[in-house]
C-alpha positions, 0 to 999 in steps of 0.5 A: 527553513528546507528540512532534510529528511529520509524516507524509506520503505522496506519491502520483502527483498529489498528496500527503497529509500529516498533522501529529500530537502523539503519535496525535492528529491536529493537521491534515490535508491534500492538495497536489494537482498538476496534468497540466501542473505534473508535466509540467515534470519529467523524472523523479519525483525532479526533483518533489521541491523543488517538492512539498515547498516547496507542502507547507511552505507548505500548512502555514504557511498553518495556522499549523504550522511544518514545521521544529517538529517532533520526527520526520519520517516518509514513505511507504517507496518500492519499494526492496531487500525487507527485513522489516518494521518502522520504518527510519532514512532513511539515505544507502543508502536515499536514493540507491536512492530516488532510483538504482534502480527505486524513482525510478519510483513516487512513494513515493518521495518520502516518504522523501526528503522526511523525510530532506532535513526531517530534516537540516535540522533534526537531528531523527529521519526514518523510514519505516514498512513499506515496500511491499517488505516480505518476510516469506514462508516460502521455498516462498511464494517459489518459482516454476516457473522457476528463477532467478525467483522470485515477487516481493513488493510489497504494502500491508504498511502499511495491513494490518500497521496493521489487523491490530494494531488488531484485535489490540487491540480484542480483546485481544491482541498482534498477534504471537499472531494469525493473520489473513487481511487483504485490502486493497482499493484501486487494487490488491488484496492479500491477506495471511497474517498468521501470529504477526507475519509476513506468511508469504505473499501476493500481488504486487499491483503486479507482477501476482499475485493478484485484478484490481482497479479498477486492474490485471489481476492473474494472467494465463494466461502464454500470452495474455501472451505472445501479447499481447506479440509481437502488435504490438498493444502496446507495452511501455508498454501492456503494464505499464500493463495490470499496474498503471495500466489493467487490471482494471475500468478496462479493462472499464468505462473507469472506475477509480471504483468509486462509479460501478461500483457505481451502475451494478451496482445499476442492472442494468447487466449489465457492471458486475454481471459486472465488479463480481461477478467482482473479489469473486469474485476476492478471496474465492478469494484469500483462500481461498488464504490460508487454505490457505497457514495450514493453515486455522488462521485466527483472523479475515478483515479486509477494509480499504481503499477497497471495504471502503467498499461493503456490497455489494462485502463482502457478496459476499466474506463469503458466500464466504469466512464458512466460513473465520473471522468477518469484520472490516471496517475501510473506508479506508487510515488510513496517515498514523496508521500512519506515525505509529504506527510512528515512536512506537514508536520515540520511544516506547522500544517498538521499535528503528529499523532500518538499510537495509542495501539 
């Protein structure tokens, strides 16, 4: 049997959504909002009749109809940590959807999204590796203060996703693998992905690791520290910094990295500093990971939207080539990844689990 299932994945401004049957993409689109249109909500969740009705039209303007289908699946919010895999959407995990710190990214929307279609039409709603994803060994853990442990939100998703196709263009499950998968976009995270598990990585939303297009990444605790009690910023300041305005944003007052990249090979010596400077910082990273596996590493993978750019990958290959052979997969495929993850389930592979929160 072909199952037919949507897909979709909210972002701040707008939201992708993908229409399959079985992993054969049906149609694909975006419904993106405007300043003034978002404005008219007070919070995030309060978005979530609008968007979804612009969704079902976008649809019904193709000649799919969103009530048609056989599962649902959405984009998994920053809620309680769990392990990995594909998760009913139930009544625990809608209210910290919409309750919990998790109303205050657009992701979640996705999973309300699947939930509200799938009581509607009594048909299967998933969400697949949600950011929130927790599989680190207990000294990955472990910080210098107790009570405060290192946190974990990164692009479970997208890597998991790359890291079983590598798996299967060479042969293998990816449950025998040891791989280093960084993922590069808006945020960077580096994962080490050790026989299924990510055993350690770095919180890509909160602060840890390389400084991307985005956010600042790690800090010395003291310039923070200080920043904070200058009374130059705001609280507000301050967290836009870790992940909305730091990192090459703030150096170049640009977040597109098509123009960094332009202006790296134009000489400009800024964005050859900036630009040299975040893949220097991915392949220390990465470095790191491959401490974290004893330096038992059977593949690098680099994916995401850099792993677009030649020259951005080259910088890292040569730091990071001693370690393993480098794989590139460009881009972020997560409307297939979402939809991988609700077939196993349909498909008998694996067993949908309970957020328990």
């Amino acid at each position: 049997m072909k199952y037919k299932i949507v897909c979709i994945n909210p972002g701040s401004t707008s939201t992708k959504v993908g229409v399959f049957e079985d992993e054969k993409l049906i149609f694909e689109g975006t419904v993106r909002h405007s300043k003034e249109e978002l404005d008219q909500f007070s919070a995030i969740t309060d978005q979530a009749d609008m968007r979804l009705a612009l969704i079902t039209k976008l649809l019904a303007d193709k000649g799919i109809d969103i009530d048609s289908m056989d599962a649902y699946v959405g984009r998994g919010g920053i809620i309680s940590p769990l392990e990995s895999g594909v998760y009913t959407v139930n009544d625990k995990m809608v209210h910290d959807l919409k309750f919990t710190k998790a109303a205050n990214h657009a992701s979640c929307l996705g999973g309300l999204f699947a939930k509200t279609l799938s009581d509607r039409n009594n048909k299967p709603c998933f969400v697949v590796d949600p950011v929130v994803v927790d599989e680190r060994i207990d000294i990955a853990k472990v910080s210098g203060i107790p009570g405060y442990d290192r946190s974990c939100v990164f692009h479970p998703l997208n890597q998991k996703a790359v890291a079983r196709k590598y798996a299967k263009e060479n042969g293998k499950s990816y449950f025998d693998c040891r791989l280093i998968v960084a993922h590069m976009g808006g945020g960077i995270t580096v994962g080490a992905h050790e026989y299924g598990k990510v055993i350690d990585v770095n919180d890509g939303f909160n602060g840890e690791g390389p400084f991307s297009p985005e956010r600042c990444g790690g800090m010395q605790a003291d310039t923070i520290i200080k920043m904070c009690f200058s009374g130059d910023y705001t609280k507000k300041d301050m967290l836009a910094f870790v992940n909305k305005r730091g990192g090459v944003s703030a150096h170049m007052n640009t977040n597109d990295m098509r123009e960094v990249e332009r202006l790296y090979l134009a000489g400009d010596e800024m964005a050859v500093l900036i630009f040299s400077a975040m893949a220097y910082n991915v392949a220390k990273e990465i470095g790191a990971m491959s401490a974290v596996m004893n330096g038992n590493v059977e593949a690098i993978i680099l994916t995401g939207g850099l792993a677009y750019s030649e020259v951005f990958t080259k910088m890292i290959i040569e730091r990071v080539k001693f370690i393993a052979p480098v794989t590139i997969y460009p881009g972020e495929d997560e409307l297939l990844a979402l939809c991988q993850g609700a077939l196993r389930v349909l498909h008998g592979e694996e067993k949908a689990r309970e957020y328990q929160g």
